[in-house]
VOGU-3710 file (C-alpha; in Angstrom, 3 decimals, decimal comma):
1> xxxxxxxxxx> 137,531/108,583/56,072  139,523/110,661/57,545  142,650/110,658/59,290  141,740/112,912/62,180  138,424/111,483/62,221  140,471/107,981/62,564  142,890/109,032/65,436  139,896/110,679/67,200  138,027/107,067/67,485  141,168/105,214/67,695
11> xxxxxxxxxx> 142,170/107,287/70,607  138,723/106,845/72,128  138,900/103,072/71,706  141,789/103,292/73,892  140,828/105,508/76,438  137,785/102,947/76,979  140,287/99,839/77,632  143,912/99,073/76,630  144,058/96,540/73,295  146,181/93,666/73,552
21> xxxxxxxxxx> 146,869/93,635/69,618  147,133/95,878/66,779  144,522/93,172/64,700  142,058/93,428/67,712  142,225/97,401/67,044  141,856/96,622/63,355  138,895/94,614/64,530  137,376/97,446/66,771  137,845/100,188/63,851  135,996/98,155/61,977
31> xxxxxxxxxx> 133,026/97,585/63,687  133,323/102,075/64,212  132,567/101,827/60,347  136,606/102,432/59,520  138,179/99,165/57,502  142,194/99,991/58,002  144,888/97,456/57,882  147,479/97,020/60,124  150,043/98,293/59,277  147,664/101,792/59,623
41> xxxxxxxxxx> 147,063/100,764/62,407  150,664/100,862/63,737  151,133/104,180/62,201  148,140/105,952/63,839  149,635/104,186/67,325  153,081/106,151/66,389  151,383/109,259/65,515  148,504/109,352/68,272  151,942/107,944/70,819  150,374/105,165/72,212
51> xxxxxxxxxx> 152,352/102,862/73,781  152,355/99,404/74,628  152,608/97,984/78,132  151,972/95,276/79,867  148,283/95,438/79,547  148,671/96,193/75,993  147,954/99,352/73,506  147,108/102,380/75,523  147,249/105,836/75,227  150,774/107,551/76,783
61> xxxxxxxxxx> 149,841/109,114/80,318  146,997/108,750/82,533  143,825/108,619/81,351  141,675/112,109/81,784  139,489/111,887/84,633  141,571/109,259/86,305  143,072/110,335/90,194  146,761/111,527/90,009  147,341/109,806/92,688  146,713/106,464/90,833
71> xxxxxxxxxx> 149,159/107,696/87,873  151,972/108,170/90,775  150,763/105,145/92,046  151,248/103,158/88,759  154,897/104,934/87,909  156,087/103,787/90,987  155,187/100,404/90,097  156,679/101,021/86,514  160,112/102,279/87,805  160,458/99,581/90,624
81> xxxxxxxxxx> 160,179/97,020/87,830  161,865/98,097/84,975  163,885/100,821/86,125  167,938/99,994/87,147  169,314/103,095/87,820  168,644/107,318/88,717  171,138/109,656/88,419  171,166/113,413/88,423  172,997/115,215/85,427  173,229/118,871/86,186
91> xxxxxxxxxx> 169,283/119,702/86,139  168,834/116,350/84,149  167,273/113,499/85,924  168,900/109,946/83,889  167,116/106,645/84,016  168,332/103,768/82,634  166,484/100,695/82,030  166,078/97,181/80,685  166,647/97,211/76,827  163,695/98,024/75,339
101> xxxxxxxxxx> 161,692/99,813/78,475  162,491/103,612/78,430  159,832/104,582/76,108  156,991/102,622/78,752  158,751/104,396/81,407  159,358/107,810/79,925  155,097/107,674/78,641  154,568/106,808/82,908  156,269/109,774/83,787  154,940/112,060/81,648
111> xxxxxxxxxx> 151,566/110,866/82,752  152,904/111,679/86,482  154,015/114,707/85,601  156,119/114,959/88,967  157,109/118,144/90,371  159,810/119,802/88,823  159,753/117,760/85,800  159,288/119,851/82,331  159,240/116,948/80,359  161,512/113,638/78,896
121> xxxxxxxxxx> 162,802/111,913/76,552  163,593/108,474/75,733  165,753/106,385/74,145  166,037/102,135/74,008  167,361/102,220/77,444  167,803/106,148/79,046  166,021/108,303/79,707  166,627/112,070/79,905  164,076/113,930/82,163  164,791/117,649/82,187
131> xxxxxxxxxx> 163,785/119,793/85,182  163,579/123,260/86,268  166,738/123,407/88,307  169,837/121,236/89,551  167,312/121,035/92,919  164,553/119,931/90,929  166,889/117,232/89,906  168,334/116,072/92,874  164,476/116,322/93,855  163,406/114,267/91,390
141> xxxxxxxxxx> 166,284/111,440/91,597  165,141/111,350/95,526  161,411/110,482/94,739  162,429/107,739/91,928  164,945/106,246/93,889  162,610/105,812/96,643  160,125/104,591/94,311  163,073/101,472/92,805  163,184/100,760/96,664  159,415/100,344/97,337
//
């Protein structure tokens, strides 16, 4: 068995529904004809970036196919809830966030994509989200403040 092969139906598995644990993927591999333990398991999540959120294991982003407008729809939900601050940093957008959150909320907003944004990265609790320009930024720190608010 392969590797790819294994990250190809692992990431198919969770394009299909989110898994709540890493045994139920274990379980789900399985039954695809791939016996893995868990602890491959965790690092085929690390390497495929899954990430876990509230519904459980699920691929970073939005799912292909799925409306953009529902991605926007579930960052702002993502940002009003875990999100405690926006701040622009010369064309840098920062977020900060509960201990423990900025990866969920850096994997939202790379599934957003919002305009301006070239891309993010996260920490335990910041986020850096680099844009285009210092307006782009400002932009940017508009739309997720207004997002915190409701």
């Amino acid at each position: 068995m392969s590797r790819v092969r294994r990250h190809s139906v692992l990431r198919k598995i969770l394009a299909d529904r989110p898994a709540s644990t890493q045994e139920e993927l274990v379980s789900a591999l399985a039954e695809a004809g791939m016996p893995v333990t868990q602890a491959t398991v965790s690092r085929d999540l690390a390497a495929i970036r899954a990430v876990r959120g509230v519904d459980g294991y699920r691929l970073a982003g939005h799912v292909v196919g799925e409306a953009l407008p529902e991605a926007e729809r579930r960052l702002a939900g993502v940002i009003r809830e875990h999100a405690i601050s926006v701040e622009a940093a010369a064309s840098f957008a920062v977020v900060l966030t509960a201990p423990g959150h900025a990866n969920f909320v850096a994997a939202e907003l790379d599934g957003a994509r919002p305009p301006g944004m070239v891309g993010c990265i996260a920490g335990d609790d910041t986020i850096f989200v680099a844009t285009k320009s210092e307006r782009e930024a400002d932009r940017l720190v508009r739309l997720l403040c207004s997002m915190m608010e409701g």
